[in-house]
C-alpha angles and dihedrals in degrees: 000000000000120000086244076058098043095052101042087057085052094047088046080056083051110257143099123261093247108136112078114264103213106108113110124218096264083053088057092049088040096060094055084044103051092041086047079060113174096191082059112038096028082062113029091045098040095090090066097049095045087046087046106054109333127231094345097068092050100045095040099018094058108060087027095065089029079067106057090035080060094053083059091051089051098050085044093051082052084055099038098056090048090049117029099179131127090242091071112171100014091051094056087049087049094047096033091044141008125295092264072068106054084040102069096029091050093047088047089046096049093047098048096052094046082049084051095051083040096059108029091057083050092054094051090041092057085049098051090050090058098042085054089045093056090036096054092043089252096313087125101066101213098226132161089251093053084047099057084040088056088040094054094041090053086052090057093046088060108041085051095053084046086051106040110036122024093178088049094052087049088050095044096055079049090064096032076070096067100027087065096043090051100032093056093044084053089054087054106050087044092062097033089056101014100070122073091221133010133205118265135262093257090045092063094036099045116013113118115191115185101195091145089106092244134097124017094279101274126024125094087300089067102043098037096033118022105031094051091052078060093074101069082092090073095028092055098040094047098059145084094065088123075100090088094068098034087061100035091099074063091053138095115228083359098179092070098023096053098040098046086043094056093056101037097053085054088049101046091032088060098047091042097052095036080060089052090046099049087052079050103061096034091050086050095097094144104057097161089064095041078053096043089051087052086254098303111175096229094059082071091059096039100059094031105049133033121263099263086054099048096052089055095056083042096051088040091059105044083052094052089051085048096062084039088053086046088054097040093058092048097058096032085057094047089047086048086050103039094048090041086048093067089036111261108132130054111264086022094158088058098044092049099050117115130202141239079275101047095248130136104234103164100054098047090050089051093039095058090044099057084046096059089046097059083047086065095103104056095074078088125059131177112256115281098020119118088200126047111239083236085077098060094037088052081052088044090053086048092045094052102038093053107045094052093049085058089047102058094058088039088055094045088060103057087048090056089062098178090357099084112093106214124214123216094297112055135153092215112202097348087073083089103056090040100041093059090038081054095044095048093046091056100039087057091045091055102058098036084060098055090061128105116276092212138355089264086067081047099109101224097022118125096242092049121149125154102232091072086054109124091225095193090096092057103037089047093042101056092036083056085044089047102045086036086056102036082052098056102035088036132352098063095062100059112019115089105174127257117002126229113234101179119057089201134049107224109259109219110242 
């Protein structure tokens, strides 16, 4: 499809052509791929998968949970052909429903992916203060402190990329590609030939661990509570691939490049991480000090391979977050622009102005900073915790702000039957079967991610401090009371859903 092709679908959808049209199909698929991460999630995340249910939730759970999350990405490629626009996923509810609809989904959507870039940036900034740590000969201290500093000096940096340099962001994703194919394999190689010894194969397959703090280790607690929590693991590193459709007004030939590169980065993206997990728990010979460090995935490197061999993993990984940070703030911005553009958010005229450049500068600047404001509470952790619990409510608010964005479109659909007008990439009849697959998945995911990690989040229990509360209820739950209120008192009376910004559709000539 030409760009004269690209923008007279989009202005069929109802918008000028503004953004630049110059990414290529492998950048659209780069983008999801680069956000899904697995150098970020697969380390960051681990700890809560080894503490909550052990091995078992990392060597099963993984492709278990990739699978279904592939299910989602193939009912939103079906969307995203039909409806190339920036505002992805907001935009199908709108058009699909009513604006009540758009509404919630585009707010969702919006929090979610400011809670991903959150938490993302986090995650490389608590890498690269280890990897300074081990590089100074502990000089660098390595505290908290020095964690939310880096954290907030990696924010600035890419805002500043997303600001000052569109064709670098789209060749950088480019390179994030391979960074994080070769640097995996790397990873890999290095824990596969690095350790003097490595677990068995029954160790990785059926091993359970319950250090969640509840239960007596096995028992229905263990398989219907604490394992699932587990998960998060898969459900936080495989998100975020909504990218495709939030840059495909960047793309060229958008309706099959962004839809095929939405399922394939969830499906490279699983074989690839389940590979780097695997190395992970063979290479886990010293289980008393990964528990000691609350499963934290560096203790593995730490007590398996010499000092020179664990940096570089170290130093491997913080990279890879970086290009994922990078990514996170580009599709968060064009979300923030795409959903102020039709005036849903307060300032929006401020939110949905370009530059000279055709950037959106003032929603990625607003974006990053909202993101380093929810980040607030991880300069304090509970005793003995390498990560703050912050960090994992901020990935629990990404997790559920996303996936039910992504479920209110998915579940539209279903509900449009034939009426549905398909565009070039469609799943035909099988969209039934694999949207309510989609919808229950993410229904069951949402309430298990609002639960306490541990008793001591548990408000009334007798351990109870409030830095081991899982906020994302809370958080969730008063942005879902805030944007219910402002819609009724306000909101409906006034918001109508996408606005048209072209009057004609091109004629070809």
């Amino acid at each position: 499809m030409s760009t004269e092709e690209d923008s007279r679908r989009l202005a069929e959808l109802g918008y000028r052509q503004e953004l630049a049209r110059t990414w290529s199909g492998f950048s659209n698929f780069a983008i999801s791929f680069s956000i899904i991460s697995i150098l970020a999630g697969c380390f960051t995340t681990f700890g809560q998968a080894w503490n909550n249910g052990g091995p078992i939730a990392i060597s099963w759970g993984w492709p278990l949970i990739s699978l279904f999350i592939l299910i989602i990405g193939l009912c939103m490629s079906e969307l995203v052909s039909a409806y190339p626009t920036a505002g992805g996923i907001y935009w199908w509810a709108a058009k699909m429903g009513k604006p009540i609809h758009g509404w919630f989904t585009g707010w969702l959507n919006l929090i979610g992916l400011i809670a991903v870039t959150a938490s993302v940036d986090y995650g490389c900034a608590t890498f690269l203060n280890i990897t300074l740590t081990r590089l100074t000969g502990g000089a660098w201290e390595g505290t908290l402190s020095q964690a939310f500093l880096l954290f907030v000096i990696v924010l600035v940096l890419h805002a500043l990329i997303n600001i000052f340099s569109h064709r670098l962001i789209s060749l950088l994703q480019n390179v994030s590609v391979w960074w994080h194919v070769l640097g995996a394999a790397v990873v890999v190689a290095i824990l596969v030939f690095g350790p003097s010894e490595h677990q068995s194969v029954g160790f990785v397959f059926t091993e359970t661990m319950n250090n969640s703090g509840f239960g007596d280790g096995g028992g229905l607690t263990f398989w219907l509570y604490v394992l699932p929590l587990g998960f998060l693991l898969t459900q936080y590193t495989i998100t975020g691939f909504d990218a495709c459709a939030h840059v495909s007004e960047e793309t060229q030939g958008a309706s099959t490049a962004a839809a095929r590169g939405l399922w394939q980065s969830i499906f490279y993206s699983a074989i690839g991480g389940w590979i780097v997990l695997l190395a992970f728990l063979f290479a886990a010979t010293n289980v008393d000090e990964i528990n000691k460090q609350g499963g934290f995935v560096g203790a593995i490197f730490e007590t398996a391979l010499s000092s020179p061999l664990a940096t570089a993993i170290f130093a491997i990984s913080t990279i890879g977050q970086f290009f994922c940070g990078m990514s996170c703030v580009t599709s968060m911005s064009r979300m923030t622009y795409a959903f102020a553009r039709d005036g849903a958010v307060p300032g929006w005229r401020l939110w949905s102005r370009v530059d000279r450049n055709r950037t959106p500068v003032n929603a990625i600047l607003a974006g990053c900073g909202v993101a380093a404001l929810i980040t607030l509470p991880a300069l304090y952790a509970p005793p003995g915790l390498t990560t703050p619990v912050a960090f994992f409510a901020v990935v629990s608010i990404a997790v559920i702000g996303l996936y039910l964005a992504f479920l209110i479109p998915i579940w539209l659909r279903l509900r449009m039957g034939d009426r549905f007008e398909p565009g070039p990439w469609t799943l035909g009849r099988k969209y039934k079967v694999l949207g309510w697959i989609a919808v229950i998945e993410i229904a069951i995911v949402c309430v298990y991610f609002i639960m306490p990690f541990s008793p001591a989040g548990v408000p009334g229990g007798e351990d109870f401090t409030w830095t081991s509360v899982n906020y994302a209820p809370i958080a969730v739950g008063v942005v879902l009371i805030g944007i219910g209120l402002w819609w009724w008192l306000s909101a409906r009376h006034w918001f109508t859903g996408p606005r048209r910004t072209v009057d004609e559709v091109p004629v070809d000539t």
